[in-house]
N, C-alpha and C positions, 0 to 999 in steps of 0.2 A: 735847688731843692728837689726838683724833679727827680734829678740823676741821683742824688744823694739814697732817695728812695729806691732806689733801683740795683744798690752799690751787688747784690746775691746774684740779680739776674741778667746773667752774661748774653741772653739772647735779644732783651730788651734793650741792655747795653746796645752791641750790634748796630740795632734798627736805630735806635737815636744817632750812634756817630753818621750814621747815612744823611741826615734830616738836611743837616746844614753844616758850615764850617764852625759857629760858636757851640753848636751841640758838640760837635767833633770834637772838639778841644776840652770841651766838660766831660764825655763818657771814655776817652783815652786813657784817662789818669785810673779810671778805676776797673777799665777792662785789663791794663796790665800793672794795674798792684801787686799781683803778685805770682811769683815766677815758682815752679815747683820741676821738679826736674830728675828722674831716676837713675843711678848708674846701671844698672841692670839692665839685657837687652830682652829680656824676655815679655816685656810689658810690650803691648798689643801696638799703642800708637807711638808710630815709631820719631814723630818729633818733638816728639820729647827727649829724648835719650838724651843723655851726655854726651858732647858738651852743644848738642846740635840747636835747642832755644836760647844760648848766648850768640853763636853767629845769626842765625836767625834775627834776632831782636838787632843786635849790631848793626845792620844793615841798613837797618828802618829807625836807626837811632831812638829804641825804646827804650831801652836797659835803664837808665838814670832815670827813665820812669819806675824802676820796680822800687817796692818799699819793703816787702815780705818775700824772703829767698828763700828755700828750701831746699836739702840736698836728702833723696833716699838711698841706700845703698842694702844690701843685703851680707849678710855677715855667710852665708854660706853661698856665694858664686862671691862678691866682692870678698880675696884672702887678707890683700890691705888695705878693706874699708875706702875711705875717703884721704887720699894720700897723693904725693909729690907723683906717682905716675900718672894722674889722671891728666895732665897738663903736659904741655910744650909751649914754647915762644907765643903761637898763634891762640891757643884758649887762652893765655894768661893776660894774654893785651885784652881780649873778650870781659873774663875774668873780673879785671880790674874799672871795668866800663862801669860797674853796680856803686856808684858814686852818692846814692841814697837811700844803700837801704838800712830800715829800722828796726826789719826781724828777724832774725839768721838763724833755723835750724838746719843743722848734717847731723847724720846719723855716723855712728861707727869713724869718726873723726878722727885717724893716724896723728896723733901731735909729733911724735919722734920722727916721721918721714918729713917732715916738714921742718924739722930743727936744724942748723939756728939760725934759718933763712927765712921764720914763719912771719915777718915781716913784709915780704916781697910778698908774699900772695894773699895776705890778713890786710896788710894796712889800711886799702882802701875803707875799709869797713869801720876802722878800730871810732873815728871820729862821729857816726852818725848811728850806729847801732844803740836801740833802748835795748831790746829784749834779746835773749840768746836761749837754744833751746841745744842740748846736747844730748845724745842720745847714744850711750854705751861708747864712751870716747876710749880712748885709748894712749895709755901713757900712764906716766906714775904722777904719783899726786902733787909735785912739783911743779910738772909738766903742766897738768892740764889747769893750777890755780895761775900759773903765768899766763895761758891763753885768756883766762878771763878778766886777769889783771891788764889784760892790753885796750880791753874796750873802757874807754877813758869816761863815758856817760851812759854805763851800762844800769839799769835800774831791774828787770824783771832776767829773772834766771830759772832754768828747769833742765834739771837734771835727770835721766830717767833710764834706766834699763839695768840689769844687776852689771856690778862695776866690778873690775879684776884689774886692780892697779898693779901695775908692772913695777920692778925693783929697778928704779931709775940710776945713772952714772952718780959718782960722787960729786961731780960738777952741777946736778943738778941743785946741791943744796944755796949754790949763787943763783940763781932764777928767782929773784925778787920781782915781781910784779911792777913795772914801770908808774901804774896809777893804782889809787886806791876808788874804784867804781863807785856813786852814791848808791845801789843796791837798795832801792828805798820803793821797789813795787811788791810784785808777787815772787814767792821764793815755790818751787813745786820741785818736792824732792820725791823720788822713789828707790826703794830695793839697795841704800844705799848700806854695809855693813864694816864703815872704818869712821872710827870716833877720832880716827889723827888725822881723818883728811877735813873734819868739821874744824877742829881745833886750828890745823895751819889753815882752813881759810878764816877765819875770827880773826887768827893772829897776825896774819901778812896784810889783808884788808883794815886793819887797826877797828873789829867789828862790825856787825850789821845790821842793819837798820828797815828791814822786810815789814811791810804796813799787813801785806799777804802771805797766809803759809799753808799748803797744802801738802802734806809730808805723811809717806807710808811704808814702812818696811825700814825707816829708817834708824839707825842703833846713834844712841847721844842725842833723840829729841830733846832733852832736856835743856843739850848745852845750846842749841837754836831758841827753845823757849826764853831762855833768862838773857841772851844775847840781846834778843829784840824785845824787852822788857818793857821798853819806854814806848816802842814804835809801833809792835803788832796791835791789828784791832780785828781780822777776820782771821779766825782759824777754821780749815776742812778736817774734818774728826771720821772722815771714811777714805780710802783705797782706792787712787784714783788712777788709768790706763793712759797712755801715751796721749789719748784725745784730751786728756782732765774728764773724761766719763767716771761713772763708777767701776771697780776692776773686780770681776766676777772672783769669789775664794773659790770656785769647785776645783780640785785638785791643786791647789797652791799652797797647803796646810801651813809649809813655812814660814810662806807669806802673812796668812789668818793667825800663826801665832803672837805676831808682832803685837796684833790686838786684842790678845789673852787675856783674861784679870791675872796671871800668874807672871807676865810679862812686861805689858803696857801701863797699867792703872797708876801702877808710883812713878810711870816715866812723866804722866802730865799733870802737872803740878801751876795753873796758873794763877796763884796768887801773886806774881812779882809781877804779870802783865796788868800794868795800872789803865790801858786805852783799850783793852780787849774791850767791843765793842757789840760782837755777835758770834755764834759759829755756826759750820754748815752741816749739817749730816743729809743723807738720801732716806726716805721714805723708805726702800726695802731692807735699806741697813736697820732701822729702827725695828724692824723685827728680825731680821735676820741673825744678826749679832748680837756679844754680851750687852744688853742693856745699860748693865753695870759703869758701860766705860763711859757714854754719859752722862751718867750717875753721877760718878767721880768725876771730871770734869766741868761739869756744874758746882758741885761741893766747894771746888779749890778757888774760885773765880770771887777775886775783893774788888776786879776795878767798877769805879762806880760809875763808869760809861757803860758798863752791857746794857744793853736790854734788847737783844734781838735770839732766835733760835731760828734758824731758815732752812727749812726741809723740801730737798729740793723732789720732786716727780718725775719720775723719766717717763720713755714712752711704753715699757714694759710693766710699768707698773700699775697699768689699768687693761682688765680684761678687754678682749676685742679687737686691739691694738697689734697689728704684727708687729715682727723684728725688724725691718726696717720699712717701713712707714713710710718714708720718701718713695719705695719700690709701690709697696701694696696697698691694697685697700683695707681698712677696718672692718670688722663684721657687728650687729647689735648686742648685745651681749641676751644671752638665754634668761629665762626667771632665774636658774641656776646658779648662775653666773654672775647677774645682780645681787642676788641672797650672798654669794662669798666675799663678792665686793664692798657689800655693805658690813660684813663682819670683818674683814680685813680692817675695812677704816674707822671700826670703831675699837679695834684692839689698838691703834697707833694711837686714837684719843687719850685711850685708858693710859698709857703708857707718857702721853706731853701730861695727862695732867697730875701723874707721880711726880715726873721731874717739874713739875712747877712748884711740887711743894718742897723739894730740894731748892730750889732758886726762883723767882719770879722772872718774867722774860714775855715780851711779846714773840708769837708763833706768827712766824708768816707762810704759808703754803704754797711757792711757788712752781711753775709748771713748764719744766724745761724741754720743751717737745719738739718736734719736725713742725712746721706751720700746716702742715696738714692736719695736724691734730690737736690744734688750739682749743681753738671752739670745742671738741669734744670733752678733752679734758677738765675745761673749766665748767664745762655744765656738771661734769661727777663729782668736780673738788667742792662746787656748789653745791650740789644736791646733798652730799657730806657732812657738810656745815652745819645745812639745813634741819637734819634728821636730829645731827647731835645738841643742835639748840633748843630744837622741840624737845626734847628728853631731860632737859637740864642741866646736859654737860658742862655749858660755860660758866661756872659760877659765880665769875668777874669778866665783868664789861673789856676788862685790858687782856683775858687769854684768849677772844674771841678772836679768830684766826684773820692775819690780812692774806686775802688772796692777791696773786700777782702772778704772770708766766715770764718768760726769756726764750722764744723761739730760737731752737738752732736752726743754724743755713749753714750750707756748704759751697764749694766752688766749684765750677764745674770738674776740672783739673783731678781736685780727691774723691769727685766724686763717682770717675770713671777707674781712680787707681782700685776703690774702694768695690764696686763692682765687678771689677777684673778678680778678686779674692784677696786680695791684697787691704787689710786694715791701713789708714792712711794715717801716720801717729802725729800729723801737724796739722790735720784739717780742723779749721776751727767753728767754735761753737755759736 
């Protein structure tokens, strides 16, 4: 229970495997969970690079300890991504050591340099892998629905970076997918614009069954809404970045159209979700953006399981708070500064308790922050509450907000890539 508490911090890690040999054998397992690794050589510490943490770890027989693998690659020094050159004989025996892991993101992912031999360098994985993370893969859409059709107990999938499917061989259209995945976690799609590559996966997977869906930029939400009709019960209704952060619209207007009333509003439609259960939006979304869209998505919702709205806090969205929070300190906020903070949080009230009279729903406020900033944030989302209770804002016992936070951590690992200038799009939350 100790070590379980401890699983963020690698330095305390460390000092426990020293203690003794049973500590040892308890803080191993979570000092090397997880492996993350760059093709690029221009990052600072240089062991990491490819493929030098697989010999490394090989040696000292850790590998089959890793559970969460990660491949970075940069699309302008890497020209073929993640491909059949990055190997020989001796990484691939390395390679093929990772005999437990259960989360596999690569970025820029060659499918075609690796065809139709992607067997030999995939299989170890196909049997143990839940989650799969892909990031701007590459290959036509054949291609890269047979890569996913090869992980046999694949449940959570994320797709993410704008996609440029390639005009595959005519052979491609025999690439049936070997298994049919349970795909029955979190679905997180982005920036995606082919309604044929939604449609051949439904149709080759014989449908999908996503309990989770956090989906932005993507063209045929509709055809993923009614898919998972029977299944979904949390939907993200904001724009979310390679972390699952919020993804900033300044300059991305193509992007911010997707979520237009001119564009978006008739895409979501969930009255045929009978288990929809809750959705997510961010605090700064709720005034940032058209209002409207969850307006309309309240309006359309008949399952008679909702009852949740969960607005999530970032660490930006409270004066005083720097940009990154892990780095810096917080400052008090000025009388100034309180004064806008308190009218900020009371236009977001105004605004939950419209949409309450569009739909009834418990409002939970929770506070997704750096652990440095726990404590801070929940005294503001307090004092909030507080102000708006006195005033009379709550006018039933059930919209009065549950508070609740979700500290992110990170690992050491992303959090030196992340430091270096480099955003780390697999560091988790």
């Amino acid at each position: 229970m100790i070590i379980a508490h401890l699983t963020y911090d690698t330095r305390s890690l460390l000092a426990c495997s020293l203690t003794c040999y049973s500590w040892y054998t308890a803080a191993v397992l979570r000092l090397h969970r997880t492996l993350i690794t760059p093709t690029y050589h221009w990052y600072r510490n240089e062991k990491f690079w490819w493929p030098r943490p697989l010999l490394y770890m090989r040696e000292l027989g850790l590998l089959p300890l890793v559970k969460e693998f990660q491949v970075h690659t940069r699309r302008d020094t890497d020209i073929n991504g993640f491909s059949r050159e990055l190997f020989n004989r001796f990484i691939l025996r390395q390679f093929s050591a990772l005999t437990n892991v259960q989360e596999l993101g690569i970025d820029h992912l060659n499918i075609p340099k690796f065809m139709p031999r992607i067997r030999r360098y995939f299989g170890h994985f196909f049997p143990t892998v839940r989650s799969l993370a892909l990031r701007t893969p590459r290959g036509s859409r054949r291609q890269i629905l047979y890569f996913i059709g090869l992980f046999q107990h694949l449940d959570d999938l994320k797709l993410l970076g704008a996609f440029n499917f390639q005009e595959g061989p005519t052979s491609d259209l025999t690439l049936v997918p070997p298994f049919t995945p349970p795909l029955r976690g979190r679905l997180t799609m982005s920036n995606l614009r082919s309604v044929g590559f939604l449609k051949d996966m439904i149709d080759l997977f014989g449908g999908i069954r996503f309990c989770y869906m956090d989906l932005f930029g993507v063209e045929g939400m509709r055809l993923l809404l009614d898919a998972c009709a029977e299944t979904l019960e949390v939907l993200r209704l904001y724009p979310t970045d390679f972390c699952g952060e919020e993804a900033s619209l300044d300059g991305i207007q193509d992007l911010a159209d997707d979520f237009s009333a001119s564009r978006s509003l008739g895409n979501i439609d969930l009255s045929r979700n009978k288990s929809l259960r809750a959705l997510e939006v961010t605090a700064s979304s709720i005034l940032g953006w058209e209002p409207g869209l969850l307006m309309h998505a309240l309006s359309t919702i008949t399952s008679p399981a909702f009852s949740e709205v969960i607005v999530f806090h970032r660490d930006y969205d409270f004066y005083g708070v720097g940009p990154f929070p892990h780095l810096c300190v917080f400052h008090p906020m000025s009388t100034d500064e309180a004064e806008k903070e308190a009218l900020r949080h009371h236009m977001q009230f105004e605004l939950f308790r419209e949409m309450h009279r569009v739909r009834g729903f418990r409002l939970v406020l929770c506070a997704n922050v750096w652990d440095r900033v726990v404590e801070y944030t929940m005294r503001v989302l307090k004092q909030a509450v507080a102000v708006e209770k006195a005033k009379g804002g709550f006018y039933s016992p059930i919209f009065e907000p549950l508070l609740t936070y979700s500290p992110r951590r990170f690992a050491p690992v992303p959090a030196e890539i992340w430091c270096s200038g480099t955003l780390n799009p697999w560091a988790p939350l």
